[in-house]
Structure formats: C-alpha cells, structure tokens
C-alpha positions, 0 to 999 in steps of 0.5 A, spaced: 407 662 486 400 659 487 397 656 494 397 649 490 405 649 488 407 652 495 404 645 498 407 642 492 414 645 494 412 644 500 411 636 500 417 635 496 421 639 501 418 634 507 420 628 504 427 630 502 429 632 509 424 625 511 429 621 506 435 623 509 434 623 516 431 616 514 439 615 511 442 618 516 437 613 521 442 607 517 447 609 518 445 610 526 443 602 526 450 601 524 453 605 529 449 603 536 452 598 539 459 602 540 454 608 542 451 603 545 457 601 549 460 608 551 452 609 554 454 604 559 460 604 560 459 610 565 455 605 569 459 599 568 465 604 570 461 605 578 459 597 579 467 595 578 468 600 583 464 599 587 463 592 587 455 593 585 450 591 581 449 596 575 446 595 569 441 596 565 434 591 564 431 590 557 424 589 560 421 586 554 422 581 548 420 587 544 425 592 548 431 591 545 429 592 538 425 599 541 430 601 543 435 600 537 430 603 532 429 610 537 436 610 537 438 609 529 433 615 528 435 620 534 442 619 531 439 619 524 436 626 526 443 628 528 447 626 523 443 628 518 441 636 520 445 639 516 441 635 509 434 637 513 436 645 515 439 645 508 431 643 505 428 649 510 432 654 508 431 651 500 424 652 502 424 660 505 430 662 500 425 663 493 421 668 496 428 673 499 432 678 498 439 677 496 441 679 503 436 675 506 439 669 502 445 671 505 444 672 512 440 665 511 446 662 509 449 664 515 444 662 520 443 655 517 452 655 517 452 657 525 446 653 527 449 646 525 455 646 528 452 650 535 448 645 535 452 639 535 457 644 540 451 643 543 451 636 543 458 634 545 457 637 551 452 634 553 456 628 551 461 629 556 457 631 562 454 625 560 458 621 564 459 625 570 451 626 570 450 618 570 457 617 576 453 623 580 447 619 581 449 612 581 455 614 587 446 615 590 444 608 591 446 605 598 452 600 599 449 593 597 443 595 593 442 593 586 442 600 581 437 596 575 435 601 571 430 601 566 433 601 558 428 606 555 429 611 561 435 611 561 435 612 553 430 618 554 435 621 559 441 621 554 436 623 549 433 630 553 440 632 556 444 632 549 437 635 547 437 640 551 445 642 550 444 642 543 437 647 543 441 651 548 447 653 544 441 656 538 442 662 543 446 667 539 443 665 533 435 667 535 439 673 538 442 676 532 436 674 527 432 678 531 437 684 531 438 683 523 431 684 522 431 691 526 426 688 531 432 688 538 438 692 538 445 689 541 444 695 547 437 691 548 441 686 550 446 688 554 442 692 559 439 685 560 446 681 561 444 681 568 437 677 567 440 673 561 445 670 566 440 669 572 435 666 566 442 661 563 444 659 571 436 657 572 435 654 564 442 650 566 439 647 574 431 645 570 435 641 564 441 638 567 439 632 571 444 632 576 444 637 583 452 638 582 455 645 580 460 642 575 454 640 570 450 646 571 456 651 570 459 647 564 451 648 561 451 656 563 458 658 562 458 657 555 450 659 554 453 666 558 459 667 552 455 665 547 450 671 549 455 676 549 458 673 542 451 675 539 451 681 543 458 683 540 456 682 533 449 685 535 453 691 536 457 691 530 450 691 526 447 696 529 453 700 527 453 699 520 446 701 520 446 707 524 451 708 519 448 708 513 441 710 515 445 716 517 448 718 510 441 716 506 439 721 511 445 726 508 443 724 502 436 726 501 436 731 505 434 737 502 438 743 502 433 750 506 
C-alpha cells in the first residue's frame, strides 16, 4: 500500500474504534446510576456503621454532569474493548503472514478477557480499599469527599489491575518473535516476583496486605502461565530447526 492509502486505512480504522467506544459510552449513561450506587455503597456501608457522616460532595453546579459523561466513556472504553482492539489488529493483519494472523488473533482473544480479569479484581478490592481507608477518619469527624477524586481513584485501580494482567501476553509476544526464550524467564522468577509484589504495593492504594496479595498472586501465576507456554514454544522450534538443519545438511 501507498504511505496516503495507509493513512487513509488508518483514518477509517480510528474512527471505527471512536464510533464504538462512543456507543459503548451510550451504553454507559444508561448504566451509571447502578455502577454509580455500587460505587457508594462501600462508603454508605462504613457510615451506618460507624454511626458517621460518609458521603461524597459534587462541588459544582457542573460537577455531577462531569462526572457522569467521564464516567459513560471510561465504561464505554471497557465495553467497547474488544470492538477497538479488533480495529487494531484489522489494521497490522494485511501486512502478516498467515502465522502471524494467527498468533494476532491469539494475542487480541487473550488480551480482551485478561484485561477485564484484570478489572474484576479491582472490582472487588475495591470495596475493601474504600472500608480500609474510611475505618482512618477519627471518631465524630466528617469523611467528605470529593466526587471527582474518588472517581479518579476507581478509575486508576481497575486501570492498573486490568494493564496488570496484560503480563503474559507481552511475555509470550516477545517469545513468538524469538527476541526472549522461556529459560530467560524462568532464571529471573525471582525478580519478577519482587518487581510483581513492588508494581502491587505503588498501585494498590491502600497500605494492607490483603490488596497488595490479591494484585500480586495472580500477576505471579500468570507469569509462570507465559513461562510455561514460552517453553512449550521454545520446543517445537528447537525441534524444527533441529530437522531443517538434518535436512540440508550436506552429506561429507
């Protein structure tokens, strides 16, 4: 393809992914209250108990909309990520191979449900992570917080979950292409647990041991998942490059 009919495809692929995070983003409007309620109902939950004012504060006139339309496109881009990754790979696939269509299909197919595997963890830290830090406010003071930051702090932790759970997916893209082997890997479990338990303790934003494990554990598993399919890899090319280098050997 010419440079101009690459941006052309380019262009038509942008706004295809644009007009389904846009529907997705629809959809979300309509499903912000019930998300919005599940949202609160943590911080509703630790008031009753406590017998203290916790609620969140919509500073402006303006605030509540805000939030509702970020909202609608964070959970716009959420549903809608299967439909955008699947306009990425449309892009790359004209200019692959027949394998590397496969191993395409492959990494879009894993990515889209580790990713939202990813996000329901955080969904259900979530709660734990607001009661932990709520259970911080002394006794007869007012916890008001800001509806926008507390928006921000749901958006970054299911963020950082669902990029979290992309691991394996880099890991055997970088072994398919011959650039790391699965032995690679294995000799650095070590410092991969230390770099998952350190990634888990910036990310998470509670100081407990219960959200910091329940971010590392399965970050740890799914490392030695790609390890294990790295190796698996690794096999059947060393095994093919073994025969193509029987069959053209030359006899002396």
């Amino acid at each position: 393809m010419p440079l101009r009919e690459h941006l052309v495809e380019l262009r038509r692929r942008l706004v295809l992914a644009a007009v389904g995070v846009a529907a997705g983003a629809v959809v979300g409007w309509f499903i912000y209250q019930p998300i919005f309620e599940v949202l609160q109902e943590p911080l509703l939950d630790v008031a009753a108990e406590r017998g203290t004012t916790v609620a969140l504060n919509f500073a402006g006139a303006m605030t509540a909309l805000d939030m509702q339309l970020k909202m609608s496109v964070f959970l716009g881009v959420l549903v809608s990520s299967p439909w955008w990754l699947y306009q990425l790979w449309a892009y790359i696939t004209p200019g692959l191979t027949r394998r590397e269509r496969l191993y395409s299909v492959g990494f879009v197919a894993a990515a889209v449900p580790l990713f939202l595997a990813g996000a329901a963890v955080a969904w259900w830290v979530l709660p734990r992570a607001v009661v932990l830090l709520v259970e911080f406010v002394p006794q007869g003071a007012l916890n008001i917080q800001d509806a926008q930051g507390y928006l921000g702090f749901v958006m970054r932790i299911v963020l950082a979950f669902g990029i979290a759970f992309l691991l394996p997916v880099v890991m055997v893209a970088l072994n398919l292409v011959g650039l790391v082997r699965a032995r690679t890997y294995l000799r650095a479990w070590r410092w991969a647990v230390v770099a998952a338990f350190t990634f888990s303790a910036m990310m998470t934003p509670t100081a407990d041991v219960l959200t910091m494990f329940a971010l590392a554990m399965p970050i740890c598993g799914l490392y030695a998942i790609a390890v294990g399919v790295g190796f698996l890899h690794d096999r059947r090319a060393d095994r093919r490059a073994a025969r193509l280098l029987a069959e053209n050997e030359i006899p002396a």
